[in-house]
C-alpha positions in Angstrom: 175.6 97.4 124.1 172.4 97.1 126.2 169.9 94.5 124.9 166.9 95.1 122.5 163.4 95.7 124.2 161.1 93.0 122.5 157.4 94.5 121.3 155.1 92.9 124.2 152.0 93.3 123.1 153.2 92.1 119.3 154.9 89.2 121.1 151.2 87.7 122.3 149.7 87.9 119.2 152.1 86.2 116.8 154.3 82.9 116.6 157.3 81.9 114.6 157.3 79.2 112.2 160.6 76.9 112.1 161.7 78.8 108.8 161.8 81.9 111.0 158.3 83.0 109.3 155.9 85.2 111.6 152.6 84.0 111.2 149.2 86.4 112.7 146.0 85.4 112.6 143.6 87.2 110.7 141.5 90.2 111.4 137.7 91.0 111.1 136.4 87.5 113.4 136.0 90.1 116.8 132.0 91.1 116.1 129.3 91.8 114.1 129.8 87.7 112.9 125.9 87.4 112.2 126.2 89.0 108.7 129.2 86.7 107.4 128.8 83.6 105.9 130.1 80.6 107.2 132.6 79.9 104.5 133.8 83.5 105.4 134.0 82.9 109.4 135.9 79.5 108.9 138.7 80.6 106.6 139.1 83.9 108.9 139.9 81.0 111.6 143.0 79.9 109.9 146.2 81.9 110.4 148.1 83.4 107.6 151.6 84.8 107.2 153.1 88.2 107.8 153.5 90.0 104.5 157.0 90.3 103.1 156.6 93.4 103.1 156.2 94.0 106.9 158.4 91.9 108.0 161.8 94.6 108.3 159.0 96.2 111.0 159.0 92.8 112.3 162.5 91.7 113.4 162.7 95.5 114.7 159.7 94.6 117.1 160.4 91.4 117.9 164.6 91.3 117.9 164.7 87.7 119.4 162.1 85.5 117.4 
């Protein structure tokens, strides 16, 4: 059986935790930053954890993490 293509551009933009957990960081910190509050800009900084939901999209993108 050949091997799995992993999802390279997915690949750069997430990280496994040690429980085998994808975690992304969050959108909407690109632009327009002069019209969010501080409180808004610092929790966007923090990175969060791939829905539940999403993750059956995940281990088909990313067949190795």
């Amino acid at each position: 059986m050949p091997k799995m293509k992993t999802n390279r551009s997915l690949a750069k933009r997430v990280k496994f935790t040690a429980k085998g957990k994808v975690k992304r960081p969050k959108a909407y910190k690109g632009h327009i930053l002069g019209s969010k509050t501080k409180k808004r800009k610092r929790h966007l900084r923090r990175a969060t954890l791939v829905h539940p939901t999403d993750m059956k999209k995940m281990r088909r993108l990313l067949p190795y993490g």
